[in-house]
N, C-alpha and C positions, 0 to 999 in steps of 0.2 A: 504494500500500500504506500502510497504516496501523498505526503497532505498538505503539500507545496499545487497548490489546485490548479489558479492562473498560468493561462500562457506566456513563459516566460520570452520578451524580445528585448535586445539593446535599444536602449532608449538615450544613451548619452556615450560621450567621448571625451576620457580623463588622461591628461597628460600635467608632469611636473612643470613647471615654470617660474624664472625669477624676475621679480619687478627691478626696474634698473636703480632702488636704492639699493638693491640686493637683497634685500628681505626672498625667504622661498615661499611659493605660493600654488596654490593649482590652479589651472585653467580647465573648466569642464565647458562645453557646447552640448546642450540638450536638443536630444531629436523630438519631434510633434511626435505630442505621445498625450494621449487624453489624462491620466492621471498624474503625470507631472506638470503640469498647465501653468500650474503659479508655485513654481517652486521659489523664483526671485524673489515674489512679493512674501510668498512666507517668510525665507529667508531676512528678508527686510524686519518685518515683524519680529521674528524672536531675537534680532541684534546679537546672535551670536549666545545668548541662554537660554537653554543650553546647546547650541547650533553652533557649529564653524561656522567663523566669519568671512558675511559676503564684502569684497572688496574691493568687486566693480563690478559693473555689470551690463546688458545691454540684451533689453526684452527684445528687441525685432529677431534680434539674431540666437535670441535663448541664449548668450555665453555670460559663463560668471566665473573673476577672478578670486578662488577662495583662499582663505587658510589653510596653510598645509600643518596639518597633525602630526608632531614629533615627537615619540617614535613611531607612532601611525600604527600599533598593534588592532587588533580586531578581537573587540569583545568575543568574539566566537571561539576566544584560545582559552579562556576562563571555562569552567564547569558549568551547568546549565543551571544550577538553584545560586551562581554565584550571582549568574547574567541575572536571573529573575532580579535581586536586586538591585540592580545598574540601571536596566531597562525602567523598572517602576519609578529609581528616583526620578530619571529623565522623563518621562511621560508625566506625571506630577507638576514638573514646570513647565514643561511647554502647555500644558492645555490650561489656556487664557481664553477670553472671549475677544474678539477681535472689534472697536469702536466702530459703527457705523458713518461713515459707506466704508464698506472696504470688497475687493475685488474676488474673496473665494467664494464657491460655492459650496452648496447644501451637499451636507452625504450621500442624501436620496439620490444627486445626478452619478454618484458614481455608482451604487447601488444599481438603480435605473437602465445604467448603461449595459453592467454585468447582466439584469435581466435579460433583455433585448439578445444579448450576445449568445445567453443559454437558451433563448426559448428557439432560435433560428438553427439551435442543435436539436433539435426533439427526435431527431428520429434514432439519435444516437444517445439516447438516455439510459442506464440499464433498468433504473426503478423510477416507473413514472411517478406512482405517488411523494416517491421521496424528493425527485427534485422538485414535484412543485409545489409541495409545503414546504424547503426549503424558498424556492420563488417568491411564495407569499409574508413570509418572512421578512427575508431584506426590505420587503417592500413597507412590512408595518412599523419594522423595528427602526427605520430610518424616519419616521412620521411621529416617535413614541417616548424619546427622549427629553427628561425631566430637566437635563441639562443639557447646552452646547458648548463647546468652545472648539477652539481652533485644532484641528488635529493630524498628527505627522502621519499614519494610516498605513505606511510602510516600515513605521520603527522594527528593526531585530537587528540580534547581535553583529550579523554582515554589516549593517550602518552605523555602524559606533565606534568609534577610533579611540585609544588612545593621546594624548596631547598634555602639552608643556602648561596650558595655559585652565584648564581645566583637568580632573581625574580623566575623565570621559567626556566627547562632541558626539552631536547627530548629525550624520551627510545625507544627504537624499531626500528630504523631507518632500511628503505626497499632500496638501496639503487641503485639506474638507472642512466644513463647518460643520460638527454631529455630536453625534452619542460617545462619551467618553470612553464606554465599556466596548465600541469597538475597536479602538486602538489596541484593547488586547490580545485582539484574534494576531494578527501578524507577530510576534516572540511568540505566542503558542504554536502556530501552523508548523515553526520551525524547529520545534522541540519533540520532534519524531519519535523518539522512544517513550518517554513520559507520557506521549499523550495515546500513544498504541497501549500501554499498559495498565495507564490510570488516570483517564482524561480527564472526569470529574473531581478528581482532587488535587489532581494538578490547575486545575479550572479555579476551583475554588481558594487555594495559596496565593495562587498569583492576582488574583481578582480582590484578596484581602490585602494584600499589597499596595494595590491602587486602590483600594476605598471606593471600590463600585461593586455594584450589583451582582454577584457571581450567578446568579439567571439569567441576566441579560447576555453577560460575557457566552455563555454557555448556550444561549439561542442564537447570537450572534455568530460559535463556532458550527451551531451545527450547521445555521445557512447558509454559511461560505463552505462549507466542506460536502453540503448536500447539492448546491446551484449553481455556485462562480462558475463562470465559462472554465473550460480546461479544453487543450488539444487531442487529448487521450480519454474519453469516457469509457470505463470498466466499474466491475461489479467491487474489484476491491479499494476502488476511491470512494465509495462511498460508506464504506466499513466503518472509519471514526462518525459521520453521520447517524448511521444504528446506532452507535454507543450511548450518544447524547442523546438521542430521542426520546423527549419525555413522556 
């Protein structure tokens, strides 16, 4: 089983680079990619906490001059109940409510989009009813939340560097207005053994962690694990889906 769901494509192009006071820096150029959309203006927003710092930038062309993370380790060399704490502190500060106007959108269009994407797979479904109470799902629990703020949607330990200037940064940030408790699906999706083993209490730690809802967290894993579009539809992707089915 696999619980890495979404189809994975290169969506940007990262290279070292130094600014001519010499300071080092990276240069990343994002390709059109519907969930990364407003990664600049997020990045704008959290100023660097807990986010590398954006240090130029230039929306026509999506390229941003970032911080480069020194020594640049990847939280994913740590143990995975060490990552759960890293991850949690970091999602805790980033999730602010953004002052109006401001340019992200609601969770539901990404949701939305994920729909659209699975329902034009139907024929390639292995369990109809499962995906579409997964379907209906995303669709309530994006319309259901008690609170919003601004949120990274992509955090896991792949996006977390090590750095001088902070213990831990976030790179990548995907950036949605929603439900707090689904920012936790993505560090779960990635913690493949724990959650084949003991999803519901691994559900439940990490969800007491972040000080949200462990139901919600836990309706939110099974809709992405029962719906998200994927390239490969089989009977054993949808296995952690049984597990959590209430």
């Amino acid at each position: 089983m696999t619980l890495s769901m979404a189809v994975k494509t290169v969506c940007s192009w990262v290279a070292p680079a130094v600014r001519v006071d010499g300071a080092a820096a990276v240069l990343k150029l994002g390709m059109p990619h519907m969930e990364g959309e407003h990664e600049i203006q997020g990045l704008q927003f959290w100023n660097g906490d807990p986010t590398v710092n954006l240090l130029e930038s230039d929306q026509e062309l999506n390229a941003m001059l970032l911080e480069r993370c020194e020594p640049g380790w990847i939280l994913r060399t740590l143990p995975e109940p060490e990552q759960d704490v890293v991850i949690a502190q970091l999602l805790r500060r980033l999730w602010r409510a953004p002052p109006q106007p401001h340019p992200f959108r609601p969770l539901s269009e990404l949701t939305g989009w994920w729909r659209q994407e699975t329902t034009a797979q139907i024929q390639h479904w292995p369990d109809k009813g499962l995906v579409a109470e997964g379907l209906r799902l995303l669709e309530e629990l994006s319309g259901t939340a008690t609170s919003e703020v601004l949120l990274a949607t992509d955090l896991h330990a792949g996006n977390v560097l090590r750095a001088e200037r902070a213990s831990w940064l976030v790179i990548d940030p995907k950036p949605f207005v929603g439900d707090p408790a689904y920012d936790a699906t993505q560090h779960l999706i990635n913690c493949d053994r724990r959650m084949r083993s003991n999803p519901r209490n691994t559900i439940h730690r990490f969800a007491d962690m972040l000080g949200v809802d462990h139901e919600r967290v836990q309706l939110w894993m099974f809709a992405r694990s029962a719906a998200e579009p994927r390239g490969k539809w089989n009977s054993d992707s949808l296995e952690l889906a049984r597990s959590l089915a209430f």
